[in-house]
C-alpha positions as a Markdown table, in Angstrom:
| # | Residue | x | y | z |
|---|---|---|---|---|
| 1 | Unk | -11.9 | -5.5 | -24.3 |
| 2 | Unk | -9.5 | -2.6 | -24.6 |
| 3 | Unk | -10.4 | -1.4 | -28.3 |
| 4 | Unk | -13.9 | -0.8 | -26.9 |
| 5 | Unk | -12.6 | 0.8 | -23.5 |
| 6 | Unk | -10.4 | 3.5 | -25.6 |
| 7 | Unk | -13.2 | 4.0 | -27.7 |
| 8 | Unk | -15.1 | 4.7 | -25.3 |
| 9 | Unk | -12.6 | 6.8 | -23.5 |
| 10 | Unk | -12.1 | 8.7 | -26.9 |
| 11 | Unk | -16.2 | 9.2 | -27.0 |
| 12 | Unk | -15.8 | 11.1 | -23.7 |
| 13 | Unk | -13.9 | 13.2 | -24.0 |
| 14 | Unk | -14.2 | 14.4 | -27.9 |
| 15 | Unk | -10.3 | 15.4 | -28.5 |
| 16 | Unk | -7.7 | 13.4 | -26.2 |
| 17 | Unk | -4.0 | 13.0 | -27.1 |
| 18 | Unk | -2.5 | 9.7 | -26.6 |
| 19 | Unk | -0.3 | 10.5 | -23.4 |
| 20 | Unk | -3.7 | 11.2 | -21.8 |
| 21 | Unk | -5.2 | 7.9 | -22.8 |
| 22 | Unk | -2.5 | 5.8 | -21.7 |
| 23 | Unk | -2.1 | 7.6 | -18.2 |
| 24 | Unk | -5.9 | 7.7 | -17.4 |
| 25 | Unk | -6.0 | 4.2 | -18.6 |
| 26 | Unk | -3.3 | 2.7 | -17.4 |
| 27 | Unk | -2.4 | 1.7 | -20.8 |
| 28 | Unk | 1.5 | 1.9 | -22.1 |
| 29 | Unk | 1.6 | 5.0 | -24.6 |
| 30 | Unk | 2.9 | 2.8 | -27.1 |
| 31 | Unk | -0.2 | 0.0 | -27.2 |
| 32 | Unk | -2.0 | 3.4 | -27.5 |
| 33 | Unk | -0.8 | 4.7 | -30.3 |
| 34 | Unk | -1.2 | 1.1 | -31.7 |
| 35 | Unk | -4.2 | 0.9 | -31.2 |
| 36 | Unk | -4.9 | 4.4 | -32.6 |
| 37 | Unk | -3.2 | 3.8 | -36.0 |
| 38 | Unk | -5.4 | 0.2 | -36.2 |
| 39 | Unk | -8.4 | 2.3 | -35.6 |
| 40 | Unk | -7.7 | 5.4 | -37.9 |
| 41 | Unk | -6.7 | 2.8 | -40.4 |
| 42 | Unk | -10.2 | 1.8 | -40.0 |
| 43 | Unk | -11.4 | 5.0 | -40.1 |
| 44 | Unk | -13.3 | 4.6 | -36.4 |
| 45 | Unk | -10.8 | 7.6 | -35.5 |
| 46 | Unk | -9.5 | 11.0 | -37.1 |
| 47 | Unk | -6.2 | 12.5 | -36.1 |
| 48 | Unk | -6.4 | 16.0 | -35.4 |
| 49 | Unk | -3.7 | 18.3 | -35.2 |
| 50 | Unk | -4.0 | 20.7 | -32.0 |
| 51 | Unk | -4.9 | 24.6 | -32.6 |
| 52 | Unk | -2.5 | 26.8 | -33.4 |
| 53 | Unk | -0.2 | 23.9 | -34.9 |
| 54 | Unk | -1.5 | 23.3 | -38.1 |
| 55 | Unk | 1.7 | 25.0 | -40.3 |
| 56 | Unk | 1.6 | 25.6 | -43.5 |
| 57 | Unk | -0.8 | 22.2 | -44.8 |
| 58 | Unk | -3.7 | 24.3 | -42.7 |
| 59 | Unk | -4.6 | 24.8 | -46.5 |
| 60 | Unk | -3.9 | 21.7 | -48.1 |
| 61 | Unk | -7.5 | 19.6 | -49.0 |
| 62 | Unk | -5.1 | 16.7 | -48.4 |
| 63 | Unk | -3.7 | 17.9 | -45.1 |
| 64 | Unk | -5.7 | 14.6 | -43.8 |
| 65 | Unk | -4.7 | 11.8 | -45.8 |
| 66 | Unk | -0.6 | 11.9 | -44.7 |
| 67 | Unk | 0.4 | 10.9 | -41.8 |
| 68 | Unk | 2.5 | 14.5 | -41.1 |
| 69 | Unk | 3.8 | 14.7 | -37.8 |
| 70 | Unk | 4.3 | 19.0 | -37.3 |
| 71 | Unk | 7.8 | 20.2 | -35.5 |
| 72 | Unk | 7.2 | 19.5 | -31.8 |
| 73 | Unk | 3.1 | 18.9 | -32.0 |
| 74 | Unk | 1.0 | 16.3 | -30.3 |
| 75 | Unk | -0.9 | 13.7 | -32.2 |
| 76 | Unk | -4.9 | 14.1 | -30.8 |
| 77 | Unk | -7.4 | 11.6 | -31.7 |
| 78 | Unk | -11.2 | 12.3 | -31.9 |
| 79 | Unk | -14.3 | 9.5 | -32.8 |
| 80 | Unk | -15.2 | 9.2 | -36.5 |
| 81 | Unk | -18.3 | 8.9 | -37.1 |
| 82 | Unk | -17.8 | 5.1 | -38.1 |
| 83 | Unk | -16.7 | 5.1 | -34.7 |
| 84 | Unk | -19.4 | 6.6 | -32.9 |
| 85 | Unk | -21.9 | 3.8 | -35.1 |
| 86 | Unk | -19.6 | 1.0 | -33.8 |
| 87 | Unk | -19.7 | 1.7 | -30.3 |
| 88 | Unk | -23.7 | 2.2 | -30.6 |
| 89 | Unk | -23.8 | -1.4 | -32.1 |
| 90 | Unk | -22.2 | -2.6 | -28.9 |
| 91 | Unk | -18.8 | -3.4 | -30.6 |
């Protein structure tokens, strides 16, 4: 199942932007990022923006609820802990 192998993946690795899923997967970057949204929607992920890019919402206690993409920064993903629960429970 490819939810659970990018979950997986994800678990791994802590902090992984999508480009590296897809390559070291062998996954298209777009099914990636589909499958990240689905999960974040679920809240099995967290989007995190890189260090050093967070701009001016670094501040904001809402900075996590919008999906704001920052001038030229890369989307990252980490496990939730709802995430880390499902893949214990053998998704």
């Amino acid at each position: 199942m490819i939810l659970k192998k990018v979950l997986e993946y994800i678990c791994d690795k802590g902090r992984i932007k999508v480009d590296e899923i897809s390559q070291e997967l062998g996954i298209p970057k777009g099914l990636v990022e589909h499958i990240a949204q689905e999960l974040k929607g679920k809240e099995y992920l967290k989007a995190v923006t890189p260090s050093g890019e967070e701009g001016s919402c670094s501040f904001c206690p809402l900075r996590f609820t919008y999906q704001i993409k920052t001038a030229g920064g890369v989307k990252s993903y980490m496990l939730a802990e709802k995430g880390k629960k499902l893949l214990e429970s053998g998704v």
